[in-house]
MMTF fields as JSON, N, C-alpha, C and O atoms, coordinates in Angstrom:
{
  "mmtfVersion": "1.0.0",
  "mmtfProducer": "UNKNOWN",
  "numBonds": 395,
  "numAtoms": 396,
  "numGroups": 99,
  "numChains": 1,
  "numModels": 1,
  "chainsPerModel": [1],
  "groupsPerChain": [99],
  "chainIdList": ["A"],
  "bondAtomList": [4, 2, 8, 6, 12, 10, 16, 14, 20, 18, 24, 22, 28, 26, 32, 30, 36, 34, 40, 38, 44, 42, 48, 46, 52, 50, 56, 54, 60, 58, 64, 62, 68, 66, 72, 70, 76, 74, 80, 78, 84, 82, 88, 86, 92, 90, 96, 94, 100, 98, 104, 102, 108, 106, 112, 110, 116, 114, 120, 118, 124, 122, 128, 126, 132, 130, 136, 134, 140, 138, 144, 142, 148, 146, 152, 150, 156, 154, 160, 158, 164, 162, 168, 166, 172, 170, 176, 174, 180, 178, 184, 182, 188, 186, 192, 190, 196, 194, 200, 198, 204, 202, 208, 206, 212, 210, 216, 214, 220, 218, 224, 222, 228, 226, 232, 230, 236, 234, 240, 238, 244, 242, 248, 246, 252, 250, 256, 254, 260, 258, 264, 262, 268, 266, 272, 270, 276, 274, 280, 278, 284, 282, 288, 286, 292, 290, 296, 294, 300, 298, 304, 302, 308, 306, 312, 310, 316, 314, 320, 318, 324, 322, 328, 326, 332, 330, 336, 334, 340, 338, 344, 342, 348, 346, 352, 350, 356, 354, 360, 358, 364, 362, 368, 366, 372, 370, 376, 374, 380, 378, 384, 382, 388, 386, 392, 390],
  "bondOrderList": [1, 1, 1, 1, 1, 1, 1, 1, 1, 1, 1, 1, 1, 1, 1, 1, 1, 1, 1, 1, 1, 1, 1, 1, 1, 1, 1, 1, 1, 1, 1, 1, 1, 1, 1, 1, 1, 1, 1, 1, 1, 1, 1, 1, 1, 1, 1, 1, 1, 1, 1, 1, 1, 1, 1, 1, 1, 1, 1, 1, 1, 1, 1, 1, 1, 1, 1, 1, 1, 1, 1, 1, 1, 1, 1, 1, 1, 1, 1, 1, 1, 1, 1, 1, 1, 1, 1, 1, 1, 1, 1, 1, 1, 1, 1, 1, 1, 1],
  "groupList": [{"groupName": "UNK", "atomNameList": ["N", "CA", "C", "O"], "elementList": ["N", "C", "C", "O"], "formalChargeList": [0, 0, 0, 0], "bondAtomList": [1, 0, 2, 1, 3, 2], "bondOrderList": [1, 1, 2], "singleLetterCode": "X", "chemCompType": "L-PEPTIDE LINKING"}],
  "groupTypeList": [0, 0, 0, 0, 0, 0, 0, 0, 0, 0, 0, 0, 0, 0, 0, 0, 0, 0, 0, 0, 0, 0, 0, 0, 0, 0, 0, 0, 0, 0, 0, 0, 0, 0, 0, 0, 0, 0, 0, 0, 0, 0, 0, 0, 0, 0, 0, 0, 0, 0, 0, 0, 0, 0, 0, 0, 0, 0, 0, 0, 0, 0, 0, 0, 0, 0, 0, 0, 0, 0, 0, 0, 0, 0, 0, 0, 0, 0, 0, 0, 0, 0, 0, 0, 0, 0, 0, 0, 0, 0, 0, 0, 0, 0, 0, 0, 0, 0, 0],
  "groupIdList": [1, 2, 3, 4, 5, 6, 7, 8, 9, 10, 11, 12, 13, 14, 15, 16, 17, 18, 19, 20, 21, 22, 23, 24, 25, 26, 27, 28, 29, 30, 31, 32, 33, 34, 35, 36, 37, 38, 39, 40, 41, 42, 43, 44, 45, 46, 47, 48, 49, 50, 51, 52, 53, 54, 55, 56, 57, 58, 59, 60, 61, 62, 63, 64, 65, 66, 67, 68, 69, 70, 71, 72, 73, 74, 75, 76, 77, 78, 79, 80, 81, 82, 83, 84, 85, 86, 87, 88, 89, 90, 91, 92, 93, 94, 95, 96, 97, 98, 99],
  "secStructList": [7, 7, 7, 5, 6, 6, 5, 7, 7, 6, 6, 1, 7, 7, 7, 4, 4, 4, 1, 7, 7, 6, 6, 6, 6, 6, 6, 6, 1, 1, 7, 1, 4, 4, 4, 1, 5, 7, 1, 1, 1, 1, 1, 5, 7, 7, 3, 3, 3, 3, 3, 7, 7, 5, 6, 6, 5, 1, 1, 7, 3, 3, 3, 3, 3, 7, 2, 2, 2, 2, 2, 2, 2, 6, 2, 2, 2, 2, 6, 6, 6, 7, 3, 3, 3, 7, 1, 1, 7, 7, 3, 3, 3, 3, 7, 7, 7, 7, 7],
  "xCoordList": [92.028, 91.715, 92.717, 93.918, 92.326, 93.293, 93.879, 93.491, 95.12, 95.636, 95.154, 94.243, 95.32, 94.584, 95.507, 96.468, 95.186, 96.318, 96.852, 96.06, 98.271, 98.266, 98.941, 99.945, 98.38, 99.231, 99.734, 98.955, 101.224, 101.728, 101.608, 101.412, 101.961, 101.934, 102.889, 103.664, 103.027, 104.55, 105.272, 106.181, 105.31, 106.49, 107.482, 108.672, 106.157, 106.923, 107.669, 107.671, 108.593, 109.254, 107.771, 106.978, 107.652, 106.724, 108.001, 109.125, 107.037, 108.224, 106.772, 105.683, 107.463, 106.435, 105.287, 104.377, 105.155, 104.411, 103.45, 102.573, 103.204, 102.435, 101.982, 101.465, 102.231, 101.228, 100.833, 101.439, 100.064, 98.889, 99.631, 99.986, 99.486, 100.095, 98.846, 97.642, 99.33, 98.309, 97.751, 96.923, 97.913, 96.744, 95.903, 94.692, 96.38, 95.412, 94.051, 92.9, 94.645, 93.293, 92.51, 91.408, 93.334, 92.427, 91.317, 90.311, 91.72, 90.954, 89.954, 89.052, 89.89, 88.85, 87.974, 86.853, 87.854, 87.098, 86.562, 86.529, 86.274, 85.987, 87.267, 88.106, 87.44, 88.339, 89.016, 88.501, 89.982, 90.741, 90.464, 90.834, 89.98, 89.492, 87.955, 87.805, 87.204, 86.077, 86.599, 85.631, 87.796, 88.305, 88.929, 89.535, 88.694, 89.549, 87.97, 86.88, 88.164, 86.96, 86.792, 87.698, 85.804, 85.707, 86.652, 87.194, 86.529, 87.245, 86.616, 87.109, 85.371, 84.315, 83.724, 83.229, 83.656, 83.349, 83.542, 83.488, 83.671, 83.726, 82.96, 83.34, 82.141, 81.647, 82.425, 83.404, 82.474, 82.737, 82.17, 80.963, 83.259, 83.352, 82.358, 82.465, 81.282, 80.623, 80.653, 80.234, 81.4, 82.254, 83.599, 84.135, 84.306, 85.759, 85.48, 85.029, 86.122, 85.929, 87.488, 88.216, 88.123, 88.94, 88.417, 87.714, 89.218, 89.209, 90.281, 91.208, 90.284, 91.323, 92.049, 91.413, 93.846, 94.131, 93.397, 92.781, 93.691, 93.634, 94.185, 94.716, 94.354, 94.736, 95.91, 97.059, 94.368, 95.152, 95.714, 96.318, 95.371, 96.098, 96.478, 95.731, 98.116, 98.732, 98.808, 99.458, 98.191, 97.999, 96.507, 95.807, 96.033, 94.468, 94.438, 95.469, 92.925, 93.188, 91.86, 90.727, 92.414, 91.041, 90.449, 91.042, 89.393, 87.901, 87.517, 86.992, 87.663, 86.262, 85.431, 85.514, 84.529, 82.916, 82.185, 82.241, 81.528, 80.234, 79.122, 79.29, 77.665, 76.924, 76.229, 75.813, 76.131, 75.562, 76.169, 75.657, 77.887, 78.279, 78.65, 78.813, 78.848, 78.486, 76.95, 76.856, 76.17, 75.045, 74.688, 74.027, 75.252, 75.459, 76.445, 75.981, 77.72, 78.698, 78.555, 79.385, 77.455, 77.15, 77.53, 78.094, 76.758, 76.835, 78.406, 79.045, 78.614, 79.821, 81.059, 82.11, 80.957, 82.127, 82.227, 83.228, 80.42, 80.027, 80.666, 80.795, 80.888, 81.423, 82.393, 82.949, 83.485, 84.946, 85.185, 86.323, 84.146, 84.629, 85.41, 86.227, 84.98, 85.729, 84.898, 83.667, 85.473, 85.268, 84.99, 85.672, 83.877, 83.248, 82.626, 81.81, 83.309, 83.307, 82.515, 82.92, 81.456, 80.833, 81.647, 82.818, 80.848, 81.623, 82.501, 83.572, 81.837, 82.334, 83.635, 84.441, 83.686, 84.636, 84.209, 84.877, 82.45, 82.228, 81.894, 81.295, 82.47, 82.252, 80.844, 79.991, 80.458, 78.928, 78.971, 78.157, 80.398, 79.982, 81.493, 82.555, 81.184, 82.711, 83.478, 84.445, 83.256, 84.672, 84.482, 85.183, 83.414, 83.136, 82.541, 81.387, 83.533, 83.309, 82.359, 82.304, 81.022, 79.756, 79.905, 80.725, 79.654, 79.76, 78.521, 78.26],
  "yCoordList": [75.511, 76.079, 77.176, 77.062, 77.93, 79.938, 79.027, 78.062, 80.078, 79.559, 80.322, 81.114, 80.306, 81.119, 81.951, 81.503, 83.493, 84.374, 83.878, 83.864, 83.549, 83.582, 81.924, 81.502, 81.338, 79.998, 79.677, 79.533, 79.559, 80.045, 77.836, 76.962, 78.095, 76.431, 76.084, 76.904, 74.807, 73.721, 73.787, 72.961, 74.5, 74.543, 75.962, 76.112, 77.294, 78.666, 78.33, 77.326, 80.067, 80.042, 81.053, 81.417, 81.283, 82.356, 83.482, 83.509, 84.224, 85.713, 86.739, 86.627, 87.837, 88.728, 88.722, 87.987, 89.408, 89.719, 88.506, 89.073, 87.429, 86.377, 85.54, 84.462, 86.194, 86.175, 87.168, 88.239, 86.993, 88.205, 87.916, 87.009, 89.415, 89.205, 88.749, 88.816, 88.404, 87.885, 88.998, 88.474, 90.47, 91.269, 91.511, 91.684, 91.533, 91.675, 90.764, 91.152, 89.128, 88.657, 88.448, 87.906, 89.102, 89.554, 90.079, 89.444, 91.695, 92.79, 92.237, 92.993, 90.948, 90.365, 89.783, 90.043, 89.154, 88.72, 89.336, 90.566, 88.905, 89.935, 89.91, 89.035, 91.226, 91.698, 90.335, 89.387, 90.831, 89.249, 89.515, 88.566, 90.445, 90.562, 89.591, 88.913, 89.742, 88.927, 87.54, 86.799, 86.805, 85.699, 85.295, 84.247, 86.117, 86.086, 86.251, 86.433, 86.165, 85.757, 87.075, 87.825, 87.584, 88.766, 88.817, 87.927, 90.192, 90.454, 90.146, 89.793, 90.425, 90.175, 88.686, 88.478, 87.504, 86.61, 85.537, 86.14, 84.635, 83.314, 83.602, 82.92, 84.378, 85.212, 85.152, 84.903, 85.324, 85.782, 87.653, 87.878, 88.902, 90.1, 90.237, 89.806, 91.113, 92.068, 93.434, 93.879, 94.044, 95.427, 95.263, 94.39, 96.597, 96.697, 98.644, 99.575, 98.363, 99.511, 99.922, 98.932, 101.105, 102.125, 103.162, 104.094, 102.593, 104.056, 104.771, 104.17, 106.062, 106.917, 106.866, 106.605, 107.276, 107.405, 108.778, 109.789, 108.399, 109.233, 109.684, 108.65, 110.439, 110.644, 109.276, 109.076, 108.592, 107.235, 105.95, 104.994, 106.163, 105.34, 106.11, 106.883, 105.822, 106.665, 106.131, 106.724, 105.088, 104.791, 104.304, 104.094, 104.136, 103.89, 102.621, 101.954, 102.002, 100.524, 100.122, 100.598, 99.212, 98.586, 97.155, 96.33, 97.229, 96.267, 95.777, 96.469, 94.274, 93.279, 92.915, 91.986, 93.613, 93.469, 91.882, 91.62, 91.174, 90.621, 91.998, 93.126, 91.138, 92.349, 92.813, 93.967, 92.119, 91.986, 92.625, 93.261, 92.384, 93.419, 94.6, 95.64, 94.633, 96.559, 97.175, 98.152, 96.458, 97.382, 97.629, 98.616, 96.443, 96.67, 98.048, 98.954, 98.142, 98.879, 100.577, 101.464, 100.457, 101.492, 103.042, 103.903, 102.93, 104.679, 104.867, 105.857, 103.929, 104.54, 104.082, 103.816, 104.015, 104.132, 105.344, 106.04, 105.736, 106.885, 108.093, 109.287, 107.698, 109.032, 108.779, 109.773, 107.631, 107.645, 108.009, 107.788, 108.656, 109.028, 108.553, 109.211, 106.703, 105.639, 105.476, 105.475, 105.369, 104.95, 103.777, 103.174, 103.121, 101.926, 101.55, 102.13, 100.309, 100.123, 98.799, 97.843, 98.583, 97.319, 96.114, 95.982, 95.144, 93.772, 94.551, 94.139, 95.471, 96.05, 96.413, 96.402, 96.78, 98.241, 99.841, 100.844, 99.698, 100.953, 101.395, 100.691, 102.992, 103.892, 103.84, 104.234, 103.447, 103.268, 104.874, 105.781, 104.885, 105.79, 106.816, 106.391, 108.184, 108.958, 109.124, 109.884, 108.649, 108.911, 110.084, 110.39, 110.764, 112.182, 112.252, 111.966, 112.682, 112.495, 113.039, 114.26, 111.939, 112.85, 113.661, 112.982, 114.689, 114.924, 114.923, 115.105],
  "zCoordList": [58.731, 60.012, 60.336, 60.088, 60.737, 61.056, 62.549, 63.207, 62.582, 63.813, 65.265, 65.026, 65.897, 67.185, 67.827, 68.452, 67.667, 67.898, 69.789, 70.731, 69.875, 71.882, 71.508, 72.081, 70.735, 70.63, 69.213, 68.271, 69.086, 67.672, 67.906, 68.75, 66.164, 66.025, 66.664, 67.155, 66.788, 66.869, 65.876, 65.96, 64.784, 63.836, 64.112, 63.834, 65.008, 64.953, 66.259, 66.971, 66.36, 67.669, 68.127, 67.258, 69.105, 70.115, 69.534, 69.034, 69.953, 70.647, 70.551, 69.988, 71.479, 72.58, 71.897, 72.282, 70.946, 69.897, 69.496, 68.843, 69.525, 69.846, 70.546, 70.254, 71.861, 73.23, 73.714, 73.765, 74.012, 74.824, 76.76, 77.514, 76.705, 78.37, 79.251, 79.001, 80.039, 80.892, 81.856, 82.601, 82.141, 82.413, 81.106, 81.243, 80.023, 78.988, 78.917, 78.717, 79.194, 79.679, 80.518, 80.439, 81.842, 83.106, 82.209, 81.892, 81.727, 81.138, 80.435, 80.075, 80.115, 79.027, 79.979, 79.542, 81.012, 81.484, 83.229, 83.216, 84.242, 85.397, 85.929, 85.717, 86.861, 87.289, 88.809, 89.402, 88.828, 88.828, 90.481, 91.173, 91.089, 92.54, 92.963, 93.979, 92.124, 92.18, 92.241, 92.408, 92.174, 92.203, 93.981, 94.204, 94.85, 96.279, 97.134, 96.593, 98.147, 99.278, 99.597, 99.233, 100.224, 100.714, 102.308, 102.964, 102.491, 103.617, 105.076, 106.147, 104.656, 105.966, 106.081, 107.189, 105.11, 105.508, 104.133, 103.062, 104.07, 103.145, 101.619, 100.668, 101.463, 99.762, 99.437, 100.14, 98.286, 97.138, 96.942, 96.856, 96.894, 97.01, 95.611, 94.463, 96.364, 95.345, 94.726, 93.658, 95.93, 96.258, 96.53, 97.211, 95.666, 96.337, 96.481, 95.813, 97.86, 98.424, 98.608, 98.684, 98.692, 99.261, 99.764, 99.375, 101.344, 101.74, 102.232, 102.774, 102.109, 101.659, 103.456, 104.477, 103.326, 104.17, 105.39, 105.052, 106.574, 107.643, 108.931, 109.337, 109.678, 110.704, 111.613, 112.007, 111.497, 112.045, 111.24, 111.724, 109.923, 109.022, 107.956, 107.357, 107.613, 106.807, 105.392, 104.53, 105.168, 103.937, 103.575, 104.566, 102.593, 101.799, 102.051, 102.131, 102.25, 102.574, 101.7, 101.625, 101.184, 100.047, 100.84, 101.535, 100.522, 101.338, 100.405, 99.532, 100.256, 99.276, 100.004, 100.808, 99.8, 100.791, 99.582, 98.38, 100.915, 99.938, 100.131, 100.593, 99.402, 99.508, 100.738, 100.84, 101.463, 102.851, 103.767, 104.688, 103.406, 105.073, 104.283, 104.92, 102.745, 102.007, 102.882, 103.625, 102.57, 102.969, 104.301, 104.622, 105.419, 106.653, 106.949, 107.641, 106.43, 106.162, 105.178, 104.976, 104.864, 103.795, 103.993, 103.318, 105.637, 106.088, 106.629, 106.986, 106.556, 107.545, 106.75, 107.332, 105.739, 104.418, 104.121, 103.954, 104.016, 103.169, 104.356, 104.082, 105.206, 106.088, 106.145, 106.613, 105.88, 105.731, 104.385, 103.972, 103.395, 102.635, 101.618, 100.974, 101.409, 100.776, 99.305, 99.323, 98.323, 96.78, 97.026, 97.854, 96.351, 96.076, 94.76, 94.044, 94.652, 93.014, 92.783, 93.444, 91.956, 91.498, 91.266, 91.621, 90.566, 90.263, 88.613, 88.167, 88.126, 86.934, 86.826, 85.895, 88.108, 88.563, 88.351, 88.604, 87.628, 87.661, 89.082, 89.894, 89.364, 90.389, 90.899, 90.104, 92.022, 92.922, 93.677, 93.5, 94.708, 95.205, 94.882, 94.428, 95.26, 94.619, 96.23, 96.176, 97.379, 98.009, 98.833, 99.797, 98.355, 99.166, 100.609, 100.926, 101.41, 103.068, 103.381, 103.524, 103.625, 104.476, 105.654, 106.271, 106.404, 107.788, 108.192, 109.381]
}
């Protein structure tokens, strides 16, 4: 039987090089945000949204929407001009401020 790269036997020592870091296996499976509740209610986040700083907030603030208050929420991201990203993390919307 091959040994399984990430767990060296009971006879080796470990060292770096024979563990896998642990964002590496985030990267293998869904993104480790789909694991926290949404922001708007007890879901489980279908969307992660940023939106970019402004006037009245000086820094970017990221949103785990379920899907229900995204689409409640839709137009008026889309005019804050906020990036919204799937369960993938692929890009839904680009961030570009409607007026």
């Amino acid at each position: 039987m091959g040994q399984n790269k990430g767990i060296p036997s009971q006879n080796a020592t470990a060292t770096a090089h024979d563990i896998e870091p642990a964002d590496d296996i985030l990267r293998q499976a869904e993104p480790a945000w789909l694991l926290d509740v949404a922001c708007c209610c007890p879901s489980r986040p279908a969307i992660r949204v940023v939106v970019p700083a402004s006037g009245d907030r000086q820094r970017s603030a990221e949103l785990l929407l379920c899907g229900h208050h995204y689409r409640r929420s839709e137009d008026g991201l889309a005019r804050a001009g906020a990036s919204v990203y799937d369960r993938t993390g692929s890009l839904i919307s680009s961030g570009t401020r409607l007026s």
